[in-house]
C-alpha positions as CSV (number, residue, x, y, z in Angstrom):
1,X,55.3,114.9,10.1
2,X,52.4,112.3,9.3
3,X,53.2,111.1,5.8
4,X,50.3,109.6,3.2
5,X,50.2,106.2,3.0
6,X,52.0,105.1,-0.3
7,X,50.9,102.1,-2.6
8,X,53.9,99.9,-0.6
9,X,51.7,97.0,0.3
10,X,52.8,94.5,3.1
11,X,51.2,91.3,1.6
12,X,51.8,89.6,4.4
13,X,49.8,92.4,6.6
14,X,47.3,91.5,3.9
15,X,47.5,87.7,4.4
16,X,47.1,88.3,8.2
17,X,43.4,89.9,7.5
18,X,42.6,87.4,5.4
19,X,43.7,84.9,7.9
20,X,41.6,86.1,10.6
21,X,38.7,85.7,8.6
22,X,39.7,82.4,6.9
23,X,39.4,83.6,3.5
24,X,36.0,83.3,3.5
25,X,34.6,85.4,0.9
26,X,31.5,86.2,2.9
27,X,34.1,88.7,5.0
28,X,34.7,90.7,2.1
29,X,33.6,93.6,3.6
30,X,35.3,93.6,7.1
31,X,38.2,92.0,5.0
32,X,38.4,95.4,3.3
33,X,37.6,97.7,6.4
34,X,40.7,96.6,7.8
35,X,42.7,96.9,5.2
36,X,41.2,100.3,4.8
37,X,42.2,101.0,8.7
38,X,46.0,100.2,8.1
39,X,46.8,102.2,5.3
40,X,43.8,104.7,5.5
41,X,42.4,103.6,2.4
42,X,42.3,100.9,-0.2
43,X,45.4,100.6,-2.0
44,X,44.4,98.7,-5.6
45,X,47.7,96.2,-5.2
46,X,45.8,95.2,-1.9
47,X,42.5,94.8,-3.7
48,X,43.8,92.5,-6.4
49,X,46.0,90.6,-3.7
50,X,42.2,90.0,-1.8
51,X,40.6,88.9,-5.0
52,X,43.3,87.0,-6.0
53,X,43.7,84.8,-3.3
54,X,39.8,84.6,-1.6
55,X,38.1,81.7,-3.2
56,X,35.3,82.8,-5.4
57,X,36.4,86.7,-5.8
58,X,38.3,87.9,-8.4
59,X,39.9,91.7,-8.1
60,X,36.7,93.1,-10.1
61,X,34.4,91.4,-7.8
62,X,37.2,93.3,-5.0
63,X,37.4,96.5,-7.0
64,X,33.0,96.4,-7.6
65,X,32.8,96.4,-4.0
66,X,35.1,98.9,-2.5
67,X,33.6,101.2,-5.3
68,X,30.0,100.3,-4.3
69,X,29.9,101.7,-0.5
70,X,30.9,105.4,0.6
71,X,32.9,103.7,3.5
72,X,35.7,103.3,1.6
73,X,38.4,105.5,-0.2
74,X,40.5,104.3,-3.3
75,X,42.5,108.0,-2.6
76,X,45.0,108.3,0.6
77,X,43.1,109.7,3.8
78,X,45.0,111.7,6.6
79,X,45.4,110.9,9.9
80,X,42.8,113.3,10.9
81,X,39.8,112.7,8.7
82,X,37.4,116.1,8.6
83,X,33.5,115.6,7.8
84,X,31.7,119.2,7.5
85,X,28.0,118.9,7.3
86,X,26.8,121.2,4.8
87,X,22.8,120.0,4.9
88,X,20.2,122.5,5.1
89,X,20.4,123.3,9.0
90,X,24.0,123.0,8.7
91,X,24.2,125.2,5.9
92,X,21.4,128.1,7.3
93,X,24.1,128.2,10.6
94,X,27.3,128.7,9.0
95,X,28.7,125.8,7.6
96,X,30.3,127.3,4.8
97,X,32.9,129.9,7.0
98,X,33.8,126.8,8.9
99,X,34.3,125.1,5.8
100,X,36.3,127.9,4.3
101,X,37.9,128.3,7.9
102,X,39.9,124.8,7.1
103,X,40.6,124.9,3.6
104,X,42.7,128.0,4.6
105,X,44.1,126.6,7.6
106,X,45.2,123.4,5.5
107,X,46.3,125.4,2.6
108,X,43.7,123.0,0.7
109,X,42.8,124.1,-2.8
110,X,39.7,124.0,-4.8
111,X,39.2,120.4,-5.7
112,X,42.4,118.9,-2.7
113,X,41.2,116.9,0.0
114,X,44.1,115.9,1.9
115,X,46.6,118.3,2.8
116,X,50.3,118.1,1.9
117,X,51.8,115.6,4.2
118,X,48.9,113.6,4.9
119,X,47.7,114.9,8.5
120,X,43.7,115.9,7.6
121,X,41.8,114.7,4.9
122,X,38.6,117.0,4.5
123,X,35.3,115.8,3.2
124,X,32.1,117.7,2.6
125,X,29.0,115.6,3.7
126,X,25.1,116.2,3.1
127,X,23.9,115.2,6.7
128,X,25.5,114.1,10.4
129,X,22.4,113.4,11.3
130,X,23.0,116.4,14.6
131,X,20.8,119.4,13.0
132,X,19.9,120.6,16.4
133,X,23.7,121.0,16.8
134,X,24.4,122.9,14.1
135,X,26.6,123.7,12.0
136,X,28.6,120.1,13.0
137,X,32.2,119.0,12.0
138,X,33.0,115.6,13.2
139,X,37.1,114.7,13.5
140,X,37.4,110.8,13.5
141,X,34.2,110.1,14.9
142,X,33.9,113.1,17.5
143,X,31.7,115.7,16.9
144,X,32.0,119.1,17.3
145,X,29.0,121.0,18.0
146,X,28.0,124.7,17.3
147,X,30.8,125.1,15.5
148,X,32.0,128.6,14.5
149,X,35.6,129.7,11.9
150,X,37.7,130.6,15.1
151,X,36.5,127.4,17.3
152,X,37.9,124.7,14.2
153,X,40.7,127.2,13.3
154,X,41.2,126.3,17.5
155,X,40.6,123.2,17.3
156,X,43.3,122.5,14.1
157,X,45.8,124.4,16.0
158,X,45.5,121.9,19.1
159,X,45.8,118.8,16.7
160,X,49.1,120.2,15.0
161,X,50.8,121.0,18.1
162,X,50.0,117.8,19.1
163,X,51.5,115.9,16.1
164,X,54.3,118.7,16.2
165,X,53.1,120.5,13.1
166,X,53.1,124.6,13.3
């Protein structure tokens, strides 16, 4: 079973990044981005490594800009991160069964957005920019079209026999 990624930092993993883009502050961003895509999010020991060892950051220059931008998480993300368009065309076509379709599925509860052990992280967004495909879940950057409750209920099942999970 996937586990969360915990707040065990490899600072050398970390020194690696900064390496690659010679610890030039102008990087911050990609800096951060591929931090994000080893442990699925931004863990703050990481942050306050980065802005302690970047000429001309400090961790609150770090922290201001991981907060700043949507792109990245200060929380844990699963392996399998879930985006549900819930905008107006979206919504008119049945986003909300599909989104209720998951949370049961995952055994989320109201307010939980990562599901015990780490596999799916679930996220509600406004827009996908696909109205004429509605309603639209996307799963790490594929969409899913036309989606319906039994089709991502389908869809979940295939991903958890895949990792082993049922």
């Amino acid at each position: 079973m996937t586990e969360i990624a915990t707040s065990k930092v490899n600072f050398r993993d970390i020194d690696n990044i900064l390496k690659s883009f010679d610890y030039n502050k102008s990087y911050l961003i990609a800096m951060l981005q591929k931090v994000q895509e080893v442990y699925r999010y931004l863990p703050e020991e990481a942050m306050t490594y980065i802005g302690e060892h970047v000429d001309g950051l400090s961790p609150a220059t770090v922290y201001g800009v991981a907060t700043f931008y949507a792109q990245f998480s200060l929380e844990p993300k699963g392996k399998y991160e879930i985006k549900v368009c819930d905008g107006t065309a979206c919504h008119v076509r049945g986003s909300m069964p599909v989104l209720n379709a998951i949370r049961n599925k995952l055994n989320l509860k109201e307010g939980q957005t990562t599901c015990e052990g780490g596999l799916f992280s679930l996220e509600i967004v406004s827009c996908l920019g696909a109205c004429g495909l509605a309603p639209v879940c996307v799963i790490n950057d594929k969409v899913y079209p036309q989606m319906t409750s039994d089709a991502i209920s389908t869809i979940l099942d295939t991903l958890m026999k895949e990792e082993g999970v049922a």
